[in-house]
C-alpha positions, 0 to 999 in steps of 0.5 A: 500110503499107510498111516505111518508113512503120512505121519511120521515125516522125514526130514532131511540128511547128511552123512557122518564120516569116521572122525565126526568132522563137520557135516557135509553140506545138506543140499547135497542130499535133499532127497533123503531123510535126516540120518546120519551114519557112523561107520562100525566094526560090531554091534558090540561097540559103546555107541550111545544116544541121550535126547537132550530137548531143543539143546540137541542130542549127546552121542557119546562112546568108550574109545580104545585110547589109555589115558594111564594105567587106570583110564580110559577115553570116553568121547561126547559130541553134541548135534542140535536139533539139525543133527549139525555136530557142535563140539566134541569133547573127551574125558578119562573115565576109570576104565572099569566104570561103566555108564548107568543113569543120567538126569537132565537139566535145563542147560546140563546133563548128569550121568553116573558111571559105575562098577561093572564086573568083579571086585577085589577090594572093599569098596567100587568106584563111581564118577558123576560127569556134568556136561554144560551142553553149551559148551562143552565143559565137563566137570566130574566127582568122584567116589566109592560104595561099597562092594555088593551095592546094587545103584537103583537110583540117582539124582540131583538137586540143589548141588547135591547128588544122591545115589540110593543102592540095595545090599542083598541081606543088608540094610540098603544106603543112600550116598550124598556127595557135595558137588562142589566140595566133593564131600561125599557121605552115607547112611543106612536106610533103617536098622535091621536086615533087609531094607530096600529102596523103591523108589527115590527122588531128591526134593526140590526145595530142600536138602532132603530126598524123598523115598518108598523103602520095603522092609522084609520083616519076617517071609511072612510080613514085609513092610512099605513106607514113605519117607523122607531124608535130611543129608545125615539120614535123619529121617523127616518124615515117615508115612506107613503104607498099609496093604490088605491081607494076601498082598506081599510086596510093592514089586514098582513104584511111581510117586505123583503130587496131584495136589500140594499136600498129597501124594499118588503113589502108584506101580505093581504088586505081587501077591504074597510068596508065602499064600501063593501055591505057584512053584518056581515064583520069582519075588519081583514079579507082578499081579497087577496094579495098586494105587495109595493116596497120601493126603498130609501124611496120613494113608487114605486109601490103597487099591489093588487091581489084579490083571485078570480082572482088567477089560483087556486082559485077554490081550495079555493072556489067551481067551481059553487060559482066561476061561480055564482060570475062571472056571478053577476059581468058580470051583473052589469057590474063590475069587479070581483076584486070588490068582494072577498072571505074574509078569515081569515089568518095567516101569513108565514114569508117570504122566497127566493126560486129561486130568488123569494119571496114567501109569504104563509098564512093558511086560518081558521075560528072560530068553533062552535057546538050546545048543548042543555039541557031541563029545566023546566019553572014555571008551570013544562012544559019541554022546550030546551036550547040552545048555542053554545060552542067553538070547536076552530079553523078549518083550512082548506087551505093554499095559497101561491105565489111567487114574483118576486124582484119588487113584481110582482106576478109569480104565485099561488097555493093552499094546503087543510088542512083536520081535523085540529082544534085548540085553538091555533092560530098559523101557522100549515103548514110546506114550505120547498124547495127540489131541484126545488120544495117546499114541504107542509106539516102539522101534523093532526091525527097521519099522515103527509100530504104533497104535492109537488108544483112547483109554479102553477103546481102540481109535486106530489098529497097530500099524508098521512103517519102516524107517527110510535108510540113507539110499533109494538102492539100500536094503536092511539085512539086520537090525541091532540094539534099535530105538526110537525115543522122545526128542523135543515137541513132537520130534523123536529119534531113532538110532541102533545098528543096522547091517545094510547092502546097497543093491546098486553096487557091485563089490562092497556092497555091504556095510554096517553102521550105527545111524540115527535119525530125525523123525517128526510126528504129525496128526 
């Protein structure tokens, strides 16, 4: 038996029918893992999960059913932590909005529904739907940005909900809407062209919101600060966030308070577009780590940490284009943090774990496949065509480091990604700590991949366990769109699409379903 399959314990299950009608009873089915299976047409269906702690799991899904001319059903249905079912609920929602973020509270769930696609008017929709796990009640507002909004960040707080969005070209705004009067008003970032949020985060004691904007002054000089928001955009505070000569933008950021007074920020950089002799360089890509320490509005320090120059960096390039880099930088004479590796990453929120703040990012990049057709030009000679076609996105690494309060870096250490494209841009890799160690793990293939890090030292290699399916005679022919995520303590779940053919029947024998599944960790 391999590590995982002694770890990673399967609970018991029952099987959803189509209209998710009450579950069968779970004696029946002792022998099997906790999953449940919903029947489906295509892995392009809605299915979608958010974890919800010990109140349980939220599935919910746009149906096919016209509430009018402008709406459309979405269905939600909650299961406690038992995956028993608890309620369903439906609501209309706009038929051109889509689901985009979502925030958690203690008893409720807020999630954001925008525009998607092309519009012709002036102004998009959107629509906040909070959800009382408890029972079920629903209660939605309702608004509009402008056009060309691109929503990076959303939040709530105090019976306020904020939305941060970019314009490209423009000054970015922030959207406040007062959830129970249903006001909503907005304000640019700044004044001038350019202005984008970073990252955002309503405060907790006050009707104000915290943000990092970057400001595009000139393609020679961009600008970074901290700053805070009243609900009419006056600004509250303002802190300049200085960067050494050759670094350009603050490509992610994650802001911590270590200490009352203080703040961490932390996330990636990218070197400057302008002094970078790379051809084809996109703007949001990253050279390495930074870390910022605020102490009572004043700047105290900011760090920057190339790639190439982390303990494992081998892992993340080969050991003979690392040598070849040293050995081009030994020869102009240059240091080696005057180059970078560029990658593009998503951001982890940021974590404590032994005194030490720990910021992890998934390396990916866009992927293509070539296909080709003959055609026929105007005198009848054959000739070939061809383009390129999306796949999605691969990732293949992840980084992570730990700082310490000051925001230091104390170490680093790596974990490879294996056959994981997705069209969905969002973080892929689980972190959780387990006595003195942290875990990686992400879900690919029907299998759980982990491994067990103790900051730069290696406790366990990555190993991969597959995830028991619902019969002892079934047989995953393919997987789509699969996850695994944090539940509550130290359960998780796990859902996706899987193509399944049960060897043991004879004609129909095939099916497809979107499952998810309990899984417990244990040490």
């Amino acid at each position: 038996m391999s590590f995982f399959e002694a770890t990673l314990i399967f609970l018991f299950t029952v099987l959803a029918i189509p209209s998710f009608s009450q579950l069968q009873n779970k004696a029946e089915y002792a022998d099997k893992p906790l999953r449940i299976e919903i029947p489906a047409r295509s892995v392009n269906e809605t299915y979608r999960i958010i974890p919800c702690g010990s109140n349980g799991m939220i599935l919910f899904f746009r149906s096919q059913e016209i509430e009018d001319e402008s709406k459309i059903k979405w269905y939600f249905s909650l299961y406690d932590t038992n995956l028993q079912l608890l309620w369903v609920k439906s609501i209309p929602v706009l038929s051109d909005l889509d689901f985009r973020f979502h925030q958690s509270g203690k008893d409720s769930l807020a999630m954001l529904f925008l525009h998607t696609g092309k519009s012709r008017g002036a102004e998009n929709d959107f629509e906040i739907v909070r959800i009382v796990l408890k029972n079920g009640t629903m209660i939605v507002n309702s608004g509009k940005v402008q056009q060309d909004a691109d929503v990076v960040a959303f939040g709530i707080q105090n019976g306020l909900g904020w939305l941060g969005y970019n314009v490209k070209g423009k000054a970015g705004k922030i959207l406040t809407i007062r959830l129970r009067q249903g006001i909503v008003r907005s304000f640019a970032l700044g004044q001038g062209n350019q202005i984008s949020i970073k990252w955002m985060q309503p405060d907790s004691s006050s009707a104000t919101v915290s943000t990092v904007v970057s400001r595009q002054v000139s393609k020679k000089v961009i600008e970074q600060y901290m700053v805070r928001y009243d609900t009419a955009g006056l600004i509250k505070r303002e802190i300049p966030i200085g960067t050494r000569d050759g670094n350009g933008d603050l490509t992610c950021i994650q802001v911590t308070a270590p200490n009352p007074g203080a703040n961490l920020l932390l996330g990636s950089y990218g070197q400057d577009l302008v002094n970078s002799n790379q051809k084809n360089k996109v703007s949001d890509e990253s050279t390495g780590f930074f870390s910022c320490n605020i102490i009572n509005g004043v700047q105290k320090s900011i760090n920057f940490y190339n790639f190439l120059e982390f303990t494992n960096v081998n892992s993340l390039l080969g050991e003979r284009d690392i040598i070849n880099l040293k050995k081009k930088a030994l020869k102009k004479n240059k240091p080696l943090a005057e180059y970078s590796l560029d990658f593009s990453l998503l951001l982890h929120p940021v974590f404590i774990w032994n005194d030490q703040r720990v910021l992890t990012a998934e390396v990916f990049s866009p992927q293509y496949h070539t296909e080709s057709f003959t055609d026929f030009d105007y005198y009848g000679r054959p000739y070939t065509n061809s383009f390129s076609v999306f796949d999605g996105y691969r990732f293949f690494n992840t980084i992570i480091a730990g700082f310490d309060m000051d925001g230091k870096l104390l170490w680093d250490n790596t974990f490879e990604i294996r056959n994981l494209v997705s069209l969905d841009l969002s973080t892929k890799v689980v972190v959780f700590p387990t006595g003195n160690d942290l875990v990686l793990c992400y879900f690919s293939d029907g299998k759980v991949g982990t491994k067990f890090i103790h900051e730069n030292t290696v406790v366990e290699k990555p190993e991969f366990a597959p995830i028991d399916l619902l019969y002892p005679d079934d047989k995953m022919l393919s997987e789509s769109k699969g996850r695994i995520v944090p539940w509550y303590g130290n359960y998780f779940i796990t859902y996706g699409y899987q193509e399944i053919k049960n060897i043991a029947i004879e004609t129909n024998n095939k099916r497809l379903v979107y499952y998810f599944s309990k899984l417990r960790f244990e040490n």
